[in-house]
BAZAVEX-859828 format. One line per field, with one value per residue (C-alpha): residue in one letter; x, y, z. Coordinates in Angstrom, 1 decimal, decimal comma. Each point is the difference from the previous one (the first is absolute). Layout:
N
resn <- c(a  ...);
u <- c(X  ...);
v <- c(Y  ...);
w <- c(Z  ...);
This chain:
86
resn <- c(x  x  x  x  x  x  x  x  x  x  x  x  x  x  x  x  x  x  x  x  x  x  x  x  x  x  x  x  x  x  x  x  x  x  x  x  x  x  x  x  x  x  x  x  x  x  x  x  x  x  x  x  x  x  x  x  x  x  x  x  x  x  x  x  x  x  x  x  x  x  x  x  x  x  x  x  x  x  x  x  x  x  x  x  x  x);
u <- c(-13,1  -1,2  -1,1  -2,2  -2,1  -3,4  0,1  -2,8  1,4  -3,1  0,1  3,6  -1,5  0,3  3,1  0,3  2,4  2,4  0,2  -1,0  -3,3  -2,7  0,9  -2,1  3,7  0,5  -3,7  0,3  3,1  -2,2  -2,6  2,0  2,2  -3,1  -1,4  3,0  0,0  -3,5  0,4  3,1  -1,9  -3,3  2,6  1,9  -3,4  -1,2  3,2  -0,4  -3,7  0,5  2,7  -2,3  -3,2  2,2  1,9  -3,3  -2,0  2,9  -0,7  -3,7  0,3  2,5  -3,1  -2,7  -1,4  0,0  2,5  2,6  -1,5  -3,3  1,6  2,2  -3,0  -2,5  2,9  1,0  -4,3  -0,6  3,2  -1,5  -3,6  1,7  1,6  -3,2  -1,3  2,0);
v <- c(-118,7  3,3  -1,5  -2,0  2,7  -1,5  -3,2  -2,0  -1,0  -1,6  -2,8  -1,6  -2,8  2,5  0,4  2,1  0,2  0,7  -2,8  2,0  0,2  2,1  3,6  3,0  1,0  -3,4  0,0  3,7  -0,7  -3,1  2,1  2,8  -2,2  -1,6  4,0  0,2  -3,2  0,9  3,6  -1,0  -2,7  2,6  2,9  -2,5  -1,6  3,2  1,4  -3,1  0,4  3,7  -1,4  -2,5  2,5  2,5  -2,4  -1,8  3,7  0,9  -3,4  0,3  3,8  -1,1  -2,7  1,8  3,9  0,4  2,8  -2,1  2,2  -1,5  -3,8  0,7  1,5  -2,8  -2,6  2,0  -0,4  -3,8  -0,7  2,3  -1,2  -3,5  0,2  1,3  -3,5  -1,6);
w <- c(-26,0  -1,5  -3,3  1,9  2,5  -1,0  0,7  1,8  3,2  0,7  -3,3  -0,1  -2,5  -2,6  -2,3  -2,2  -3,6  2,3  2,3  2,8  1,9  -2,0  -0,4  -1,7  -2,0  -1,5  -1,2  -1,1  -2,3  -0,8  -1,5  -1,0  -2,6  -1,3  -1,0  -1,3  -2,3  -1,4  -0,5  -2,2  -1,7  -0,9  -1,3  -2,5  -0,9  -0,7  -2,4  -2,0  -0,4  -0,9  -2,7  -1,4  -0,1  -2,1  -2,5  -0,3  -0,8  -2,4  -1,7  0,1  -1,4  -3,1  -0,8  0,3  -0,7  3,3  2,3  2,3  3,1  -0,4  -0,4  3,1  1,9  -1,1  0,8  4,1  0,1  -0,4  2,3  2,3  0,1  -0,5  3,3  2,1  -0,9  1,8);
């Protein structure tokens, strides 16, 4: 079949997702969706981080004598240091 031009004629034992022997495609789309999936997850994850650091430097600014840029910057720095320790 033409969807399946890389497969390892030599190793029948393998299957892949789709119930034929292991192919380079299958694995590919494999990989491919899972990009996919994370990219999506770090983009939202970042917009609602973004939201929070704003609405929470607004908050911080009303408080305090403070300017709402330096909340928001202090705020995207500690997430931003924050997430190099992990």
């Amino acid at each position: 079949r033409p969807d399946h031009q890389g497969e390892d004629k030599q190793d029948a034992d393998n299957l892949s997702a789709c119930g034929n022997r292991q192919c380079h495609n299958c694995e590919k789309q494999q990989r491919d969706q899972r990009e996919r999936d994370a990219l999506g997850l770090g983009v939202g994850l970042a917009a609602v981080l973004a939201l929070a650091q704003a609405w929470a430097g607004i908050t911080l600014a009303y408080y305090t004598d403070w300017p709402t840029s330096f909340w928001i910057t202090a705020l995207s720095a500690a997430v931003y240091f924050a997430s190099l320790l992990r």
